[in-house]
HTML snippet that shows the backbone in 3Dmol.js (N, CA, C, O; Angstrom):
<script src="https://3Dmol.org/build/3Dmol-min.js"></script>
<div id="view" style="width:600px;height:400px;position:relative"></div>
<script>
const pdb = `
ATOM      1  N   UNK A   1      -8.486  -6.022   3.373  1.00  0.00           N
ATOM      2  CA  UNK A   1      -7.949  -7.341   3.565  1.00  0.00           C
ATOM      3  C   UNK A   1      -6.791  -7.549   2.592  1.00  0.00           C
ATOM      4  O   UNK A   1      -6.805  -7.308   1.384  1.00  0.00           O
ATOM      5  N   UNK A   2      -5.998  -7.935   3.168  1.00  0.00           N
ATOM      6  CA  UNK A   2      -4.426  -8.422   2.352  1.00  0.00           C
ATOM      7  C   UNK A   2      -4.730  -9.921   1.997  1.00  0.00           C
ATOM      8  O   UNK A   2      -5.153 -10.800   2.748  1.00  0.00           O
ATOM      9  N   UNK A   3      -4.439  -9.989   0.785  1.00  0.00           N
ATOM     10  CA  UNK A   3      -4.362 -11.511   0.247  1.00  0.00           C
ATOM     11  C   UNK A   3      -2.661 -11.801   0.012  1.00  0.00           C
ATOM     12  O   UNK A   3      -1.798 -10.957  -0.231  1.00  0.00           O
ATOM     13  N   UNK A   4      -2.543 -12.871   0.128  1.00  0.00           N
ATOM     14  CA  UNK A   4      -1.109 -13.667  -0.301  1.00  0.00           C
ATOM     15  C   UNK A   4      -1.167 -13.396  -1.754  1.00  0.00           C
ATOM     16  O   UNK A   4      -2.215 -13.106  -2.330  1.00  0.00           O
ATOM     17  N   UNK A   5       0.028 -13.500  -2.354  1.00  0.00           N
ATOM     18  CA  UNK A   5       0.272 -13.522  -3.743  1.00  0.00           C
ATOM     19  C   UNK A   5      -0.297 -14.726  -4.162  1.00  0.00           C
ATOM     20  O   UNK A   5      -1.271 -14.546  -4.892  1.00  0.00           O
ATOM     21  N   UNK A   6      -0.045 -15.773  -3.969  1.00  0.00           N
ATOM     22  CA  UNK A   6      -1.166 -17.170  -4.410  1.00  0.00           C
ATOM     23  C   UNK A   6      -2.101 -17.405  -4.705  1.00  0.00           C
ATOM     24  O   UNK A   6      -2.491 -18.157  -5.598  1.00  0.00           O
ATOM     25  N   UNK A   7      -3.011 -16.352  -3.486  1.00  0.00           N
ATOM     26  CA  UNK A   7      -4.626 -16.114  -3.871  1.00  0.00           C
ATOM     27  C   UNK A   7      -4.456 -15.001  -4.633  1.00  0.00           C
ATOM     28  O   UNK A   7      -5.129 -15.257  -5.631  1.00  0.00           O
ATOM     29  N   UNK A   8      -3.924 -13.810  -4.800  1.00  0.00           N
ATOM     30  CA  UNK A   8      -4.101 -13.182  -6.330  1.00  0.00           C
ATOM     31  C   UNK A   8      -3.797 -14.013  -7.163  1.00  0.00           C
ATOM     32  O   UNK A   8      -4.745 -14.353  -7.870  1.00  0.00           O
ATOM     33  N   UNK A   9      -2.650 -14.589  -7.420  1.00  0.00           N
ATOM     34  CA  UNK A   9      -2.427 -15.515  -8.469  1.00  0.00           C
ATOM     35  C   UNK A   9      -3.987 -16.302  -8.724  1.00  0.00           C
ATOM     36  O   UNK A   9      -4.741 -15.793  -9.554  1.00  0.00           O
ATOM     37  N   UNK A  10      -4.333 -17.292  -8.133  1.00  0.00           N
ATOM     38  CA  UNK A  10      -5.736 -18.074  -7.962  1.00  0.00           C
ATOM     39  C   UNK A  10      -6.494 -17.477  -8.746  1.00  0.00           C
ATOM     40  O   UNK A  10      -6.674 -17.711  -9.941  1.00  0.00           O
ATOM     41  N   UNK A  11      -7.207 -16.270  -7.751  1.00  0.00           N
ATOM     42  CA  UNK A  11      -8.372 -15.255  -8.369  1.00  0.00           C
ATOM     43  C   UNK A  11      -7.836 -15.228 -10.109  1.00  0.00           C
ATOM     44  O   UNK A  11      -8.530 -15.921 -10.852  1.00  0.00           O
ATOM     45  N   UNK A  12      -6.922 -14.641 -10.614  1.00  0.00           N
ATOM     46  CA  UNK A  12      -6.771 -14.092 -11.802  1.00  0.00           C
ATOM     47  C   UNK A  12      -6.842 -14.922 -12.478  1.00  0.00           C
ATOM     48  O   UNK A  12      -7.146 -14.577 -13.620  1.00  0.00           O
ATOM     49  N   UNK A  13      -6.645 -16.352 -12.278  1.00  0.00           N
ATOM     50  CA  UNK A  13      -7.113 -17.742 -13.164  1.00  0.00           C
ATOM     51  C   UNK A  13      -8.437 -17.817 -12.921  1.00  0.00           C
ATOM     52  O   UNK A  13      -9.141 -17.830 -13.931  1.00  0.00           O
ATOM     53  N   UNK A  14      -9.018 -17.873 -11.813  1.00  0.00           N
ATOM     54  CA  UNK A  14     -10.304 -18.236 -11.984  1.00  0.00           C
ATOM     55  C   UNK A  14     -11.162 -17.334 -12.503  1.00  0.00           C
ATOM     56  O   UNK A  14     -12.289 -17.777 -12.725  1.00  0.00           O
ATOM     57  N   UNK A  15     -10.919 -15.934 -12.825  1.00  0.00           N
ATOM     58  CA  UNK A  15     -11.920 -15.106 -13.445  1.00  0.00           C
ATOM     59  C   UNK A  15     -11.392 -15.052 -15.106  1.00  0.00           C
ATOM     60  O   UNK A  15     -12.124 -14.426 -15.874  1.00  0.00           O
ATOM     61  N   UNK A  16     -10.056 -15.736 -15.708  1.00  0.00           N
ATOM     62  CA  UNK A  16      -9.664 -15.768 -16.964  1.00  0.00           C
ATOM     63  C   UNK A  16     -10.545 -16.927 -17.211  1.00  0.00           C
ATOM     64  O   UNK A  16     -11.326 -16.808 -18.154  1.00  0.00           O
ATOM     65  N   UNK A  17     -10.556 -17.728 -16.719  1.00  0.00           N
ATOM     66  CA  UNK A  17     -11.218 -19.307 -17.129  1.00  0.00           C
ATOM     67  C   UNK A  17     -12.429 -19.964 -16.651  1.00  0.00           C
ATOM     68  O   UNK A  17     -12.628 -21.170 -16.508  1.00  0.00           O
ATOM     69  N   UNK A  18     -13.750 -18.289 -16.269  1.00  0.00           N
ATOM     70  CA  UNK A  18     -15.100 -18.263 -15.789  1.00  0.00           C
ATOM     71  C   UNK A  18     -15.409 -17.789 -17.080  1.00  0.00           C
ATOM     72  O   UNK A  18     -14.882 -16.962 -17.823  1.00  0.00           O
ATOM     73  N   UNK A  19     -16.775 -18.805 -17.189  1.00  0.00           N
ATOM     74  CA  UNK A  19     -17.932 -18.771 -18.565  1.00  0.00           C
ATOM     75  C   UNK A  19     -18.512 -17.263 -18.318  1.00  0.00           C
ATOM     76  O   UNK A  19     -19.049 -16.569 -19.181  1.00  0.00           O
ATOM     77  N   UNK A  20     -18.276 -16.889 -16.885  1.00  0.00           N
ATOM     78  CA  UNK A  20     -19.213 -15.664 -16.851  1.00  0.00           C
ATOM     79  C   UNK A  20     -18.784 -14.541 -17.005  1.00  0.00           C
ATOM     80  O   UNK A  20     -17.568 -14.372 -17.098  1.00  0.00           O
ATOM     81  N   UNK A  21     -19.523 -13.656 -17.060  1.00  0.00           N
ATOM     82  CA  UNK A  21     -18.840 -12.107 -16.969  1.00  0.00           C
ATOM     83  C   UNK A  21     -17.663 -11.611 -15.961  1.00  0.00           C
ATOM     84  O   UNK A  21     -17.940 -11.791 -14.775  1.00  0.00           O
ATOM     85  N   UNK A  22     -16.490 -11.062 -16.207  1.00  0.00           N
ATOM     86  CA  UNK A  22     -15.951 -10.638 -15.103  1.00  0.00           C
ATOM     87  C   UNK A  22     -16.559 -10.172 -14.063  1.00  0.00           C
ATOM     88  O   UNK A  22     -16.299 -10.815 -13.045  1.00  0.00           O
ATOM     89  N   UNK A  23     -17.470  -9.056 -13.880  1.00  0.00           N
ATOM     90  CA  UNK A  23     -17.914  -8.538 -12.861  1.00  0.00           C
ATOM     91  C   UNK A  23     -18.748  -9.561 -11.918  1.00  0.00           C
ATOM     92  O   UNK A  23     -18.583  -9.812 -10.724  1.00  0.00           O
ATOM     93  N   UNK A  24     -19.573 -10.003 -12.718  1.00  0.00           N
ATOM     94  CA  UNK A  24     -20.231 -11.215 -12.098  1.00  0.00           C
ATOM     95  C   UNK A  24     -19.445 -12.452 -11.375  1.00  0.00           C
ATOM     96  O   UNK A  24     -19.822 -13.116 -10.410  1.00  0.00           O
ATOM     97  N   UNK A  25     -18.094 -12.576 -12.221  1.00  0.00           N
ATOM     98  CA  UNK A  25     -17.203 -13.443 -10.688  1.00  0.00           C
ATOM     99  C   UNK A  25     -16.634 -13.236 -10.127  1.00  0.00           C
ATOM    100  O   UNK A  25     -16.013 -14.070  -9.467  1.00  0.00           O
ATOM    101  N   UNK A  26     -16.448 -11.659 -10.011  1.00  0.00           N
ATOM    102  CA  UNK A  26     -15.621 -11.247  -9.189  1.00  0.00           C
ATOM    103  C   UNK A  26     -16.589 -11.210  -8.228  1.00  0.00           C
ATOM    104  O   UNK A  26     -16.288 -11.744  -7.161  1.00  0.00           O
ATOM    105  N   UNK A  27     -18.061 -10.543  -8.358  1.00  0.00           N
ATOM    106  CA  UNK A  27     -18.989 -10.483  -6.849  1.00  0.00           C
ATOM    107  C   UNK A  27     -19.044 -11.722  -6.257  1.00  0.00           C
ATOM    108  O   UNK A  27     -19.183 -11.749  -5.034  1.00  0.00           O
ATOM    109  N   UNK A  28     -18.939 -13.075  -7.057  1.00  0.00           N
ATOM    110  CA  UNK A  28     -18.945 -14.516  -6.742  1.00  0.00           C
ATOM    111  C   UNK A  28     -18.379 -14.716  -5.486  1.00  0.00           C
ATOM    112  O   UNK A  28     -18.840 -15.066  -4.400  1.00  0.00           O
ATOM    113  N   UNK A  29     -16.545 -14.213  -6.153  1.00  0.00           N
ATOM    114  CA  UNK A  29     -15.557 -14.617  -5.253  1.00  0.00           C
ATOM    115  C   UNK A  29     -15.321 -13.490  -4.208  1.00  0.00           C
ATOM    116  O   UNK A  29     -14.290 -13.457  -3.538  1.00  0.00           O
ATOM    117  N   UNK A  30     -16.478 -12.416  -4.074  1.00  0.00           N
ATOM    118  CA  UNK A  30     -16.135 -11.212  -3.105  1.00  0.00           C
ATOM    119  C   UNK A  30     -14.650 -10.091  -3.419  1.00  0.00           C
ATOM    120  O   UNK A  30     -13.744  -9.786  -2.643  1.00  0.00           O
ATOM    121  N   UNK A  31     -14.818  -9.794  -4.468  1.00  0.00           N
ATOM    122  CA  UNK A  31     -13.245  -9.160  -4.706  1.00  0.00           C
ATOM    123  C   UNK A  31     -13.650  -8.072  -5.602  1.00  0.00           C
ATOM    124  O   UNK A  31     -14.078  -8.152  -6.754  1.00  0.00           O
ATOM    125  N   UNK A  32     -13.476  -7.216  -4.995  1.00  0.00           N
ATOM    126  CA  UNK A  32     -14.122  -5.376  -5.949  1.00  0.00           C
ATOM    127  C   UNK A  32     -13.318  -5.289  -7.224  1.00  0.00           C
ATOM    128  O   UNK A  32     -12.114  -5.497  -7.077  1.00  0.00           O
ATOM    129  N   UNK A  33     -13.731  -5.028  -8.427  1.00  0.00           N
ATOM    130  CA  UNK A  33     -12.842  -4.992  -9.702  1.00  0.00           C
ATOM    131  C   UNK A  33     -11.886  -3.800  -9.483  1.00  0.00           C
ATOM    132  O   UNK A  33     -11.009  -3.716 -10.343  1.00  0.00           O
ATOM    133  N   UNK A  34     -11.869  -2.917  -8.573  1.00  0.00           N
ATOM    134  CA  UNK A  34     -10.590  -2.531  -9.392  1.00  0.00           C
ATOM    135  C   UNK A  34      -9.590  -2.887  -8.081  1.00  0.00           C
ATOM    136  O   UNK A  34      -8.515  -2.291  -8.152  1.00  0.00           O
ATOM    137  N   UNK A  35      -9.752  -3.767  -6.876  1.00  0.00           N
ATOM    138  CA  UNK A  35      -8.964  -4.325  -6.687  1.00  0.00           C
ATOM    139  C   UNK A  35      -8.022  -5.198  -7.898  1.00  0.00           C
ATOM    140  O   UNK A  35      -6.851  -4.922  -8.159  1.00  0.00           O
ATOM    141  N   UNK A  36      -8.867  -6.362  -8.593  1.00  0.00           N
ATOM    142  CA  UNK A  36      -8.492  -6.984  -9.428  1.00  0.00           C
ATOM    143  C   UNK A  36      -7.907  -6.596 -10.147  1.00  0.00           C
ATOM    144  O   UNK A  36      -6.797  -7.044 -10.430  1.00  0.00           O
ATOM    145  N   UNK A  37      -8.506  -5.531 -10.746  1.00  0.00           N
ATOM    146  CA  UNK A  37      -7.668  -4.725 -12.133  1.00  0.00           C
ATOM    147  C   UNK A  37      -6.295  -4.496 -11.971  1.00  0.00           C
ATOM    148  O   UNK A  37      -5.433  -4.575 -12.846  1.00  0.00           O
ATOM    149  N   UNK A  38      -6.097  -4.084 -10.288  1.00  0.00           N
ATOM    150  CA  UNK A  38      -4.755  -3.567  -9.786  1.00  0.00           C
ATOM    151  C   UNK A  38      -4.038  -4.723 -10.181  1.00  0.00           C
ATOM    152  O   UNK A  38      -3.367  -4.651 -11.210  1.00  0.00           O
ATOM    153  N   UNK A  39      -4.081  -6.120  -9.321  1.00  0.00           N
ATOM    154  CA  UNK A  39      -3.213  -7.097  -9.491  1.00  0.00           C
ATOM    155  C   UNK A  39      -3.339  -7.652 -11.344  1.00  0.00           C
ATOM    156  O   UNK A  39      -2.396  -7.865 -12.106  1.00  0.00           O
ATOM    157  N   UNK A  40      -4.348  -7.726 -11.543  1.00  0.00           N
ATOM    158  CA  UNK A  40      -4.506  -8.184 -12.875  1.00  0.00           C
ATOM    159  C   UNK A  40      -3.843  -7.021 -13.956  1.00  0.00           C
ATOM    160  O   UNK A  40      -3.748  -7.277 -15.156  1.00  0.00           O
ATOM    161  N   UNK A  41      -3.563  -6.194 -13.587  1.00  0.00           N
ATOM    162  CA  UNK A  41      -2.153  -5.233 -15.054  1.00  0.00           C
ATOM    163  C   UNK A  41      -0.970  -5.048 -14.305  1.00  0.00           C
ATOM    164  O   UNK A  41      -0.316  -4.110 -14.763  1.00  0.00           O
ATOM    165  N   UNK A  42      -0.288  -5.756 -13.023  1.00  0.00           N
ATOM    166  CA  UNK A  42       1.069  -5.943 -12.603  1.00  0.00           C
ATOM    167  C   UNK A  42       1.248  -7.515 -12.987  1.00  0.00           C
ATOM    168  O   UNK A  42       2.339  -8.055 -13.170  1.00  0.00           O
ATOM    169  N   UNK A  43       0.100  -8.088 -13.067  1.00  0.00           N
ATOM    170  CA  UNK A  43       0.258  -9.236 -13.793  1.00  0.00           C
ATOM    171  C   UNK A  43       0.273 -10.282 -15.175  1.00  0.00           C
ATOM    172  O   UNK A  43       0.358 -11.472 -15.479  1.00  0.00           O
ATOM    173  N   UNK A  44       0.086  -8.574 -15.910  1.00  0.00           N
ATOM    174  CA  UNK A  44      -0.196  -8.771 -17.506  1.00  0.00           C
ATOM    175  C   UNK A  44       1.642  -8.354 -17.724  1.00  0.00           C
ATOM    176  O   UNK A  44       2.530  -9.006 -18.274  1.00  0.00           O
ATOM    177  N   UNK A  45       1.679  -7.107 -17.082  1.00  0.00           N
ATOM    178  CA  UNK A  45       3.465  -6.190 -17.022  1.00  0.00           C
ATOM    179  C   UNK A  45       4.167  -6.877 -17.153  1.00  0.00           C
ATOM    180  O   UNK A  45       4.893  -7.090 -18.124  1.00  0.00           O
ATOM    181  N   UNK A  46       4.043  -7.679 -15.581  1.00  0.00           N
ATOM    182  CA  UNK A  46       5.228  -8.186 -15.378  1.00  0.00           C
ATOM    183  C   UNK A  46       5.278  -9.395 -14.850  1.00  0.00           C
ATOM    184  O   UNK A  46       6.155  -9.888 -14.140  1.00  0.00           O
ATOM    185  N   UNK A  47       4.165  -9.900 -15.284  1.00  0.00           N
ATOM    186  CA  UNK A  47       4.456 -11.861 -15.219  1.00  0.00           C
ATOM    187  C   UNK A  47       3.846 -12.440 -13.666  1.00  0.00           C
ATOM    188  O   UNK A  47       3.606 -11.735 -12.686  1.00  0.00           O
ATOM    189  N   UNK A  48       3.676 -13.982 -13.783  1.00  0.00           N
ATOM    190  CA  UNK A  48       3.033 -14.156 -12.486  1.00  0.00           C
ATOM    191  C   UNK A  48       3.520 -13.536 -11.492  1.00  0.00           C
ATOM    192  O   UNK A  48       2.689 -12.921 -10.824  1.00  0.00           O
ATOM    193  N   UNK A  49       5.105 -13.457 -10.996  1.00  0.00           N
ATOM    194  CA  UNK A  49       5.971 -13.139  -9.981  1.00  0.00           C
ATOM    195  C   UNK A  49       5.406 -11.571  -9.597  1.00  0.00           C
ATOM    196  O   UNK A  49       6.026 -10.993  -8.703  1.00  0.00           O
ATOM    197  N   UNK A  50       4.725 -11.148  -9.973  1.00  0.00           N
ATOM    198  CA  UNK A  50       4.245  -9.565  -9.489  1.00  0.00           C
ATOM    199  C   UNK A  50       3.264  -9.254  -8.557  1.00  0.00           C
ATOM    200  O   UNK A  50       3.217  -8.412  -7.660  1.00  0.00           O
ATOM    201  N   UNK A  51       2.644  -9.936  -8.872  1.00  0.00           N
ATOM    202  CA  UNK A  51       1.382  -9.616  -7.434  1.00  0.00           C
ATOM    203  C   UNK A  51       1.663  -9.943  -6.169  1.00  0.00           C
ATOM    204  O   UNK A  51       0.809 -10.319  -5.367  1.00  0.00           O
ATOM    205  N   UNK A  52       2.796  -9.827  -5.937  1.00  0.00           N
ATOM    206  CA  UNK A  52       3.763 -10.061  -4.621  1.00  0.00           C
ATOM    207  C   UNK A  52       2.965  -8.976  -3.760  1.00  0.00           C
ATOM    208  O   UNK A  52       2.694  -7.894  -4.281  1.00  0.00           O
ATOM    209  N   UNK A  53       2.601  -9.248  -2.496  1.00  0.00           N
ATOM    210  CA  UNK A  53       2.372  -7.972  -1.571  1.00  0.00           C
ATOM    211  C   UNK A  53       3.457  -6.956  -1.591  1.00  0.00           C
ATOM    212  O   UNK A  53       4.520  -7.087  -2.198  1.00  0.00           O
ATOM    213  N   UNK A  54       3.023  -5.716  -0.726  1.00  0.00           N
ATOM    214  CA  UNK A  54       3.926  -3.787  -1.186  1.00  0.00           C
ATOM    215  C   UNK A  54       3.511  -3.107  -0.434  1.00  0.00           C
ATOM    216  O   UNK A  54       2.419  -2.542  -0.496  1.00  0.00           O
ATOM    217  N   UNK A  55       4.507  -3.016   0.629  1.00  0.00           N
ATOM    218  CA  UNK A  55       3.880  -1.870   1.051  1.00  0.00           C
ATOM    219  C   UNK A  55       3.349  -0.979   0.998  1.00  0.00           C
ATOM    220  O   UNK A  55       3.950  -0.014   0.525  1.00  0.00           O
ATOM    221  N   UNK A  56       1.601  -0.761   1.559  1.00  0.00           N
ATOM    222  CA  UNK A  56       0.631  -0.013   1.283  1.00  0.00           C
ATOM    223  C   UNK A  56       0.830   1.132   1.594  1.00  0.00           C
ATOM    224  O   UNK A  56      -0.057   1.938   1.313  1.00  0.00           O
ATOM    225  N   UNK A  57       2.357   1.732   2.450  1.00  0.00           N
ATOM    226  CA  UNK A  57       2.735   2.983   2.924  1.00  0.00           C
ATOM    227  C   UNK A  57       4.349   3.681   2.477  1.00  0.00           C
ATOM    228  O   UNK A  57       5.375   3.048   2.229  1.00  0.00           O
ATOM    229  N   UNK A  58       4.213   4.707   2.480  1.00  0.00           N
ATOM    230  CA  UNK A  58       6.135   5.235   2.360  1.00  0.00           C
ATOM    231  C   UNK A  58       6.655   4.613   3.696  1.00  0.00           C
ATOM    232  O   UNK A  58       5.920   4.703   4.678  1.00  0.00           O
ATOM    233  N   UNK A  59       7.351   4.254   3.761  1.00  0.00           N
ATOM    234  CA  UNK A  59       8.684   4.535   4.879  1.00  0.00           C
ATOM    235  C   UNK A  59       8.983   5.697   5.127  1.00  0.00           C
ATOM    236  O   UNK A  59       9.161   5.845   6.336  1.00  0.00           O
ATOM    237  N   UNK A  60       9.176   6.933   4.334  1.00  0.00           N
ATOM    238  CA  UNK A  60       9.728   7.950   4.518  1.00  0.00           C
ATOM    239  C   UNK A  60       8.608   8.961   5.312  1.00  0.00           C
ATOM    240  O   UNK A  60       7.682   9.094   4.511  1.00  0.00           O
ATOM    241  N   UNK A  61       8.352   9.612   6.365  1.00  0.00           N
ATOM    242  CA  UNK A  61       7.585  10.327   6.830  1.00  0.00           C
ATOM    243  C   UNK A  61       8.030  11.936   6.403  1.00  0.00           C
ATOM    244  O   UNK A  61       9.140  12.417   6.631  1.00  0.00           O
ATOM    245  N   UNK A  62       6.873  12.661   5.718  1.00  0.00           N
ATOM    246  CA  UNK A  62       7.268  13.982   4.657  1.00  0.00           C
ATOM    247  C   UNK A  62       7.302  14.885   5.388  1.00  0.00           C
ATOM    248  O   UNK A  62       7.757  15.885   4.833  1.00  0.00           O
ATOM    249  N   UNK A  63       6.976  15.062   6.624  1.00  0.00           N
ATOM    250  CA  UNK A  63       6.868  15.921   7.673  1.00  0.00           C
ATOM    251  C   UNK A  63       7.918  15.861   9.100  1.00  0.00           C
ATOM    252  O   UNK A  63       7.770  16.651  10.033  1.00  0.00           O
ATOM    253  N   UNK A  64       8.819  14.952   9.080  1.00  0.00           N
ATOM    254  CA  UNK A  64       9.844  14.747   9.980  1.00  0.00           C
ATOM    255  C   UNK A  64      10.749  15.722  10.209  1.00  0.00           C
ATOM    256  O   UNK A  64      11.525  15.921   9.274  1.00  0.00           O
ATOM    257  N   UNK A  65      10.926  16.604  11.481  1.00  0.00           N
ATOM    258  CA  UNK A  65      12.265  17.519  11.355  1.00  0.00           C
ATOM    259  C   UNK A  65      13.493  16.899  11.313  1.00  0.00           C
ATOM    260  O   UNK A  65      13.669  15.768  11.765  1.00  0.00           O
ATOM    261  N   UNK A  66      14.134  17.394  10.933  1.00  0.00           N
ATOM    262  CA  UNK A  66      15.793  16.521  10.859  1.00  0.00           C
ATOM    263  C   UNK A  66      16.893  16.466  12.291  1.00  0.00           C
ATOM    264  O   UNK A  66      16.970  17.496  12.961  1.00  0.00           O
ATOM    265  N   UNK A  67      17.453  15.631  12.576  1.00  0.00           N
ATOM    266  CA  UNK A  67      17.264  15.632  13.871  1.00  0.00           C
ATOM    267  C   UNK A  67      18.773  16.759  14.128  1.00  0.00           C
ATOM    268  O   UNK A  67      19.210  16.960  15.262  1.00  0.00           O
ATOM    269  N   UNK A  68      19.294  17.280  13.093  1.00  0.00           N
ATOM    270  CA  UNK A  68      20.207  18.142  13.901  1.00  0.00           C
ATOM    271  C   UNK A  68      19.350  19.757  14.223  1.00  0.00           C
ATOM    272  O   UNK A  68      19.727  20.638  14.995  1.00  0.00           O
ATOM    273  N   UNK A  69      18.168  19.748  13.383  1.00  0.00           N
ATOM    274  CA  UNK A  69      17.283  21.223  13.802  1.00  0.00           C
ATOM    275  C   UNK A  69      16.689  20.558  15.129  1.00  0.00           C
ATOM    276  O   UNK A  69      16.687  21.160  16.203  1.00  0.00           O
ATOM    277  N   UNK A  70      16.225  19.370  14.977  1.00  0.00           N
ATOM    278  CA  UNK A  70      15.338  19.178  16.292  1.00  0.00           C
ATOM    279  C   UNK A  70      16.196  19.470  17.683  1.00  0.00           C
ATOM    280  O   UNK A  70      15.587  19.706  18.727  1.00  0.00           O
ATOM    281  N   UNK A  71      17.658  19.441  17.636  1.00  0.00           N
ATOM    282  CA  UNK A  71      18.276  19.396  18.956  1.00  0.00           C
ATOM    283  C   UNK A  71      18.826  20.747  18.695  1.00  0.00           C
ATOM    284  O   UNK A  71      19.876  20.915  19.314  1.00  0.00           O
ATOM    285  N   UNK A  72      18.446  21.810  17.949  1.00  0.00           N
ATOM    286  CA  UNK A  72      18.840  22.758  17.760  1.00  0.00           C
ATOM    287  C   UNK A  72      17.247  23.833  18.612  1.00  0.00           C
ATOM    288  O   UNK A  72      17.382  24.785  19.381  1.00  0.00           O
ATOM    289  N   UNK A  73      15.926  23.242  18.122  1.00  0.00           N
ATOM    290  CA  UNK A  73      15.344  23.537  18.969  1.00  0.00           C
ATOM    291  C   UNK A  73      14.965  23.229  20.747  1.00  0.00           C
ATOM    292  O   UNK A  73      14.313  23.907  21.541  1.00  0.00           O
ATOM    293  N   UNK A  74      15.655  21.974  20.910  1.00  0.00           N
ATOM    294  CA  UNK A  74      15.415  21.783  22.049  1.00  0.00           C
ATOM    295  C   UNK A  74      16.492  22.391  23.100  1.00  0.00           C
ATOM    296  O   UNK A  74      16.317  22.514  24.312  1.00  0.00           O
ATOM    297  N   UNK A  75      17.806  22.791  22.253  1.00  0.00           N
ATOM    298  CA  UNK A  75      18.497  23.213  22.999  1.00  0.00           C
ATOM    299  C   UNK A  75      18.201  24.791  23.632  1.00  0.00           C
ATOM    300  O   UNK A  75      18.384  25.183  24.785  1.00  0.00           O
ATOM    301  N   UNK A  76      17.531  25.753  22.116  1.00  0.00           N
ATOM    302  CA  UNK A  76      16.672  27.065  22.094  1.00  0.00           C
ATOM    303  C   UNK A  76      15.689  26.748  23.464  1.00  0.00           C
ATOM    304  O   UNK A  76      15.590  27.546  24.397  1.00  0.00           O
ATOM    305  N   UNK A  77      15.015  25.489  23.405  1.00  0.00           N
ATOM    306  CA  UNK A  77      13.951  25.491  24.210  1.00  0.00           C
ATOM    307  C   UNK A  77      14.430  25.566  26.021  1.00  0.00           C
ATOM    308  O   UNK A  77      13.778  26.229  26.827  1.00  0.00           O
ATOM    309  N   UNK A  78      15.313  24.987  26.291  1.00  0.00           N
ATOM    310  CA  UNK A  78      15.784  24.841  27.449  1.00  0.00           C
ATOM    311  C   UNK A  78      16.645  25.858  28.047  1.00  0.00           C
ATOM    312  O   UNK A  78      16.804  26.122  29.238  1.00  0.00           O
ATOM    313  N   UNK A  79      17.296  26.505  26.768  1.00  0.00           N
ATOM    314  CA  UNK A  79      18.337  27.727  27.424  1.00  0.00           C
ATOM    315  C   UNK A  79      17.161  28.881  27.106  1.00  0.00           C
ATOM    316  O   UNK A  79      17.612  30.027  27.073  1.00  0.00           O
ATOM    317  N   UNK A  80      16.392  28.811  26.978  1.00  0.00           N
ATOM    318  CA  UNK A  80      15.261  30.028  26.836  1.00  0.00           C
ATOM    319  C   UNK A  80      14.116  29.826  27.192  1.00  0.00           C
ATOM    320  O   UNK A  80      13.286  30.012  26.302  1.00  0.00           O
ATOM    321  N   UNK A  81      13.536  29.354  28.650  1.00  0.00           N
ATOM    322  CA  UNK A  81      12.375  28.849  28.961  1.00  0.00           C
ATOM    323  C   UNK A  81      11.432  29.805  28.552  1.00  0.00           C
ATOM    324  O   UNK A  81      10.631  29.394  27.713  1.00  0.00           O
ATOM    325  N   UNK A  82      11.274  31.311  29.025  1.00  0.00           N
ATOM    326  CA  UNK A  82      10.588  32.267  28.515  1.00  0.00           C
ATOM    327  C   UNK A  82       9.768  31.908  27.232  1.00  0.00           C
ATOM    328  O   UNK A  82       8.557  31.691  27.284  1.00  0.00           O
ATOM    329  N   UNK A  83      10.448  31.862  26.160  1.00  0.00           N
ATOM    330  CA  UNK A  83      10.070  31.913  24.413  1.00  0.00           C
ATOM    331  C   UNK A  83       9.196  30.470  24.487  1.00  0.00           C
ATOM    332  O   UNK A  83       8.035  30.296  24.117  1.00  0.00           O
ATOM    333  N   UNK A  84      10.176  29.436  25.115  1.00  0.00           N
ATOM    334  CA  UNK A  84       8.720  27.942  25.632  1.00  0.00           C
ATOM    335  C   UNK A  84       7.656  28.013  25.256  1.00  0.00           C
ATOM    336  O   UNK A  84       7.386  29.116  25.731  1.00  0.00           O
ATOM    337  N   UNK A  85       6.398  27.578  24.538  1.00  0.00           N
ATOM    338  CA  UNK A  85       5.218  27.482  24.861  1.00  0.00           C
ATOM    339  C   UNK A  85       4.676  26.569  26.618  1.00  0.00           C
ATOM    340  O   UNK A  85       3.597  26.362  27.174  1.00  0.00           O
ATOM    341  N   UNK A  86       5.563  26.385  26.812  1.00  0.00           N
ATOM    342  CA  UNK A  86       5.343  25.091  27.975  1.00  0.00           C
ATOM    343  C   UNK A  86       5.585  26.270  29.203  1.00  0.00           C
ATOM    344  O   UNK A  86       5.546  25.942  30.389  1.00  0.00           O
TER     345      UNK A  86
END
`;
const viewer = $3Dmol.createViewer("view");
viewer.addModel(pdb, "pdb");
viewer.setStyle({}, {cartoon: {color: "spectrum"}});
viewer.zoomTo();
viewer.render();
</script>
């Protein structure tokens, strides 16, 4: 589950300014500690403005052929049906 930056913001006040044990309000408020931990040391770093959502993925795909080999094989593929797996 993705939270808004607001509700991280929220959470990290309400477990600074709970009588109880961390762990114990974090099970309160349903939120696994080292979720917390994550937002709670981008938010010690670098100030409220950090717990901004991030993409949970690269953009960059590490396995992509480049597209001047890819039309380099498709051209192999078509002027050489034989060699084809197809």
């Amino acid at each position: 589950m993705r939270y808004p930056a607001s509700e991280k913001l929220e959470n990290i006040r309400i477990v600074e300014q709970s009588h109880l044990p961390v762990r114990r309000t974090l099970a309160r408020i349903g939120i696994p500690p080292t979720t917390f931990y994550r937002w709670y040391d981008r938010y010690v770093e670098h100030g409220p403005e950090e717990p901004e959502d991030r993409p949970s993925r690269s953009s960059k795909v590490w396995n992509r052929i480049p597209d001047a080999v890819r039309e380099q094989i498709v051209d192999l593929a078509l002027n050489e049906p034989d060699l084809s797996p197809r």
